[in-house]
mmCIF file of the C-alpha atoms, coordinates in Angstrom:
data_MODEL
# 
_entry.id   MODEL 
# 
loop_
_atom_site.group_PDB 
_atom_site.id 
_atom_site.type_symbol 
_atom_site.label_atom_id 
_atom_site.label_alt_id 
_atom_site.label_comp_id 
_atom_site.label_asym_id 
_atom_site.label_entity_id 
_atom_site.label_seq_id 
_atom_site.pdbx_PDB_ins_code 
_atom_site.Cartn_x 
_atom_site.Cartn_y 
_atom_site.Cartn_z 
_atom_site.occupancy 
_atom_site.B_iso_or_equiv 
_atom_site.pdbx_formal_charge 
_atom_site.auth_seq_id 
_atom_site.auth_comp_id 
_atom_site.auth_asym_id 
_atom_site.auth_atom_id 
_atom_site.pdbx_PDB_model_num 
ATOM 1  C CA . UNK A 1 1  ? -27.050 -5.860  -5.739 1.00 0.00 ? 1  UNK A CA 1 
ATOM 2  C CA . UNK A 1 2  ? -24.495 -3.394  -4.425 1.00 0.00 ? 2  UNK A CA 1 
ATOM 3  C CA . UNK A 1 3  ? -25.884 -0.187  -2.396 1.00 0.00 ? 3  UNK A CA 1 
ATOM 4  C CA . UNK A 1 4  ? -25.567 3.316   -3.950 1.00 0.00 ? 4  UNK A CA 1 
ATOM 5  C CA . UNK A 1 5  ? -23.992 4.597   -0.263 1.00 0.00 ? 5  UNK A CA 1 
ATOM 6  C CA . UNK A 1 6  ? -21.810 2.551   2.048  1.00 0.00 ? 6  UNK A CA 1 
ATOM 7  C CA . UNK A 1 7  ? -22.827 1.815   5.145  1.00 0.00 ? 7  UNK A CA 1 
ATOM 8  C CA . UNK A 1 8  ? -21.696 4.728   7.834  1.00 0.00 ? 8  UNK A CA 1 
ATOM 9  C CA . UNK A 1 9  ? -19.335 3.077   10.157 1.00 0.00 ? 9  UNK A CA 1 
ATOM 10 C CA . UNK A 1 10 ? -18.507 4.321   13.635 1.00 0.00 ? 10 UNK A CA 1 
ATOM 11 C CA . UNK A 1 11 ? -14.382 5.094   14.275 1.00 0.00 ? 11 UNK A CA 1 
ATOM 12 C CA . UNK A 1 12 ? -14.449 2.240   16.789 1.00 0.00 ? 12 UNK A CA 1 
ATOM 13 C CA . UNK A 1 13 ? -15.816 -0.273  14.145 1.00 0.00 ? 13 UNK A CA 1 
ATOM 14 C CA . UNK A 1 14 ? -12.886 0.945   11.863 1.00 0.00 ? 14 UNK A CA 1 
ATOM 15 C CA . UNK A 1 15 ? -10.048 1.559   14.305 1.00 0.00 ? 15 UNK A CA 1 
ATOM 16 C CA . UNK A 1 16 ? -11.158 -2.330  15.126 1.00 0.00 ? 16 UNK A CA 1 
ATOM 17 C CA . UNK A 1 17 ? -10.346 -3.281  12.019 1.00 0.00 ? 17 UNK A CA 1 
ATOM 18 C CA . UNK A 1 18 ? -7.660  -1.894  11.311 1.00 0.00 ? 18 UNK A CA 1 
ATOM 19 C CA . UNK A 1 19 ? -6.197  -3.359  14.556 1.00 0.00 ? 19 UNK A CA 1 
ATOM 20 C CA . UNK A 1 20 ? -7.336  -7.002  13.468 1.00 0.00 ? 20 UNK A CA 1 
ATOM 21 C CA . UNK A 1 21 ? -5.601  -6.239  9.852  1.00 0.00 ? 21 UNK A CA 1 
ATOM 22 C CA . UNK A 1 22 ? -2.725  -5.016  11.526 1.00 0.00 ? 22 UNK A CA 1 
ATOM 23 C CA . UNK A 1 23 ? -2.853  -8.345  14.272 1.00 0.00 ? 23 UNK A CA 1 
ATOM 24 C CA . UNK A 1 24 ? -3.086  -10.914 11.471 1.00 0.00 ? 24 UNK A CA 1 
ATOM 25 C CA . UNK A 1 25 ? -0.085  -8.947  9.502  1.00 0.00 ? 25 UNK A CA 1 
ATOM 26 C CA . UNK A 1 26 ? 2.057   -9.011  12.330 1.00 0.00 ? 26 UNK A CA 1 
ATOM 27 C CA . UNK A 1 27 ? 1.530   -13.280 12.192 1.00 0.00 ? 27 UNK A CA 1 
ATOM 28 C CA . UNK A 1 28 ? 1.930   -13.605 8.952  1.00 0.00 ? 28 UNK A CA 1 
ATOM 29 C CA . UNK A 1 29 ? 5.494   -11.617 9.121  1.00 0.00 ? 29 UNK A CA 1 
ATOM 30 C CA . UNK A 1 30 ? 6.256   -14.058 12.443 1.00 0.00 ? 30 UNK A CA 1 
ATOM 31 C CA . UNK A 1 31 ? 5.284   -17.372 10.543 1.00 0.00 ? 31 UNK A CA 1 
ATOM 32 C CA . UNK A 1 32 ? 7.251   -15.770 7.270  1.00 0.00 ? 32 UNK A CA 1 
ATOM 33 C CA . UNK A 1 33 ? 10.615  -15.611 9.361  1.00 0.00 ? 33 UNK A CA 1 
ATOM 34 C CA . UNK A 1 34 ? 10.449  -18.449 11.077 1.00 0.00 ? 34 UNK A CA 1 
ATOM 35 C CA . UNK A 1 35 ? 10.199  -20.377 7.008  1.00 0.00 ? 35 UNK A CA 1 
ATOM 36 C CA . UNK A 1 36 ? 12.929  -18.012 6.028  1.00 0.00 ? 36 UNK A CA 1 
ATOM 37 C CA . UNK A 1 37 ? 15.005  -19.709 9.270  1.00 0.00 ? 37 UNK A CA 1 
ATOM 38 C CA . UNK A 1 38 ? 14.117  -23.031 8.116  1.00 0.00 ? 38 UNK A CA 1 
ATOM 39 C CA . UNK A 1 39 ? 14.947  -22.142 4.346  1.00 0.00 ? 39 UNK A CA 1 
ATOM 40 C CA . UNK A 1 40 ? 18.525  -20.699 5.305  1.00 0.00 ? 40 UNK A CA 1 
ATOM 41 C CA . UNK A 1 41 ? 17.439  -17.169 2.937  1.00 0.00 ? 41 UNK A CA 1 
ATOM 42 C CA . UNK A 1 42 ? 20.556  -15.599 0.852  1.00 0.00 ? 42 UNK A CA 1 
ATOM 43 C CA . UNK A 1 43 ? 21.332  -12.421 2.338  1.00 0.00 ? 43 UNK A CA 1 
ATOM 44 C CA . UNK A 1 44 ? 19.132  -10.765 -0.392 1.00 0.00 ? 44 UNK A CA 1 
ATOM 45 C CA . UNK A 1 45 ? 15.958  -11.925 0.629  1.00 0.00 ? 45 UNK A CA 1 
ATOM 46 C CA . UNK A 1 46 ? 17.036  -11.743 4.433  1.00 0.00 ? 46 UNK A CA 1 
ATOM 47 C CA . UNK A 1 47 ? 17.510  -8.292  3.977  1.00 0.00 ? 47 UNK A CA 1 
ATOM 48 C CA . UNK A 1 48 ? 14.158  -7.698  2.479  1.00 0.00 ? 48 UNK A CA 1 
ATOM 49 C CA . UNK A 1 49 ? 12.331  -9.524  4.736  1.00 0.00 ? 49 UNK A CA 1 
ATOM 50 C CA . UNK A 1 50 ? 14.423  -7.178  7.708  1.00 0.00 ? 50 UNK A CA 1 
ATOM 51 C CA . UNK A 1 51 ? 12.841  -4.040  5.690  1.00 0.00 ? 51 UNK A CA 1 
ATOM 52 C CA . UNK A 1 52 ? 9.745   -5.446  5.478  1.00 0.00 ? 52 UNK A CA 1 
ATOM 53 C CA . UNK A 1 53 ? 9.673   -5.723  9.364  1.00 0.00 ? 53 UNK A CA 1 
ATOM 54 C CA . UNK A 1 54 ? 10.974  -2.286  10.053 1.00 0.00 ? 54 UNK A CA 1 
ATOM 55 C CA . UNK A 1 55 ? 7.692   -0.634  7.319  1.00 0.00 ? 55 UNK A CA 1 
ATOM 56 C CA . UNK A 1 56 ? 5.552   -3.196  9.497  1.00 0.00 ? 56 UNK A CA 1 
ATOM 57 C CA . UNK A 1 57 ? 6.711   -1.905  12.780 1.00 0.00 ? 57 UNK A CA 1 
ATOM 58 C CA . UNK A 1 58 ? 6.670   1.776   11.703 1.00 0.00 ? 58 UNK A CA 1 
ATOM 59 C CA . UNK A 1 59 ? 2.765   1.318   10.402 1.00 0.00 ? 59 UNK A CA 1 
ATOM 60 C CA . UNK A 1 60 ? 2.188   -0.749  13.848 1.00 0.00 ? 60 UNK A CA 1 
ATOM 61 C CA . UNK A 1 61 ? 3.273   2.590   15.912 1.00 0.00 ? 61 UNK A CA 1 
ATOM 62 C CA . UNK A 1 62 ? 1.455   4.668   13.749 1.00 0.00 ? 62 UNK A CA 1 
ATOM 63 C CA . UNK A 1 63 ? -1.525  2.798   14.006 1.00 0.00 ? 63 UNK A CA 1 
ATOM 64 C CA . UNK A 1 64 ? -1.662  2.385   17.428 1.00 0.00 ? 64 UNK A CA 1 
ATOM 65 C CA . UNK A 1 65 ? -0.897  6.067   17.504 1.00 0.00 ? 65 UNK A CA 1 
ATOM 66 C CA . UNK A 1 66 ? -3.939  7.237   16.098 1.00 0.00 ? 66 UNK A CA 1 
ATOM 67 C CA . UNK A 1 67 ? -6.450  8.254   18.508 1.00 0.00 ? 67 UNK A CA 1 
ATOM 68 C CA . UNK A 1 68 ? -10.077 6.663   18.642 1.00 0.00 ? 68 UNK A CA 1 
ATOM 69 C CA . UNK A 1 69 ? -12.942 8.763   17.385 1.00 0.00 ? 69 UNK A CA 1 
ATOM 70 C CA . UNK A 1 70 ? -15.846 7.735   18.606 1.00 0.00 ? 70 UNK A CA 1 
ATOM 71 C CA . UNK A 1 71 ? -19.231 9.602   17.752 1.00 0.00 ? 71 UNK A CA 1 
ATOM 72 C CA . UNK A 1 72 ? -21.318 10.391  20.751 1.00 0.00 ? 72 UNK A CA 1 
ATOM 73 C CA . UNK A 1 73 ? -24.755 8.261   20.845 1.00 0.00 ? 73 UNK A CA 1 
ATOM 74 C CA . UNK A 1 74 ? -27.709 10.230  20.943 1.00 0.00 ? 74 UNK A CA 1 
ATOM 75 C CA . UNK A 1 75 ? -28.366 8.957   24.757 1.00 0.00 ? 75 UNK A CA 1 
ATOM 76 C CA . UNK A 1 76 ? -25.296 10.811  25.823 1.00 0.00 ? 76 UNK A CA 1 
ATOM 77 C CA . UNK A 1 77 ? -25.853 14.079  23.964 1.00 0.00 ? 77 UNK A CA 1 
ATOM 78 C CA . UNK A 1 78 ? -29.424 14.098  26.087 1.00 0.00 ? 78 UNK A CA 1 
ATOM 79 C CA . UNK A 1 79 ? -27.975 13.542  29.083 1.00 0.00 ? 79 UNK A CA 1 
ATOM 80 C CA . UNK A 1 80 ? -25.259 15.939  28.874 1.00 0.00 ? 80 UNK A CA 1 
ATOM 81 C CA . UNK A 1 81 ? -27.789 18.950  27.878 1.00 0.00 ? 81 UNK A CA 1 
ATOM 82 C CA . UNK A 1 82 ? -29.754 18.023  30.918 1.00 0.00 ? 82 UNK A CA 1 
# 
């Protein structure tokens, strides 16, 4: 049974993932050039696999860029209009 509205998810919750998705890319793109090493790559594929690094590294700044949003609890609203 799927749910007519997603759950609401709180920036830290997604800027979390996104930080584990961009974690477990950035070790699959080490483990990927240390088989292209092994597998002695034709410059073709070497060169796409250097391009795929660069778009990696340019998403990994931009990521880690991005400021957290976090939404205020309703604890600290109450204390901060005391």
């Amino acid at each position: 049974m799927a749910f007519a509205y997603p759950p609401i998810r709180s920036g830290l919750a997604e800027r979390s993932e996104q930080l584990a998705r961009l974690v477990y890319e950035l070790l699959d793109a080490h483990f990927d050039t240390e088989r292209l090493l092994r597998e002695r790559p034709d410059d073709l594929q070497w060169r796409a696999h250097l391009s795929y690094l660069r778009d990696l590294q340019r998403l990994g700044r931009e990521v880690l860029a991005q400021p957290i949003q976090v939404m205020p609890s309703a604890s600290a609203s109450e204390h901060s209009e005391a």
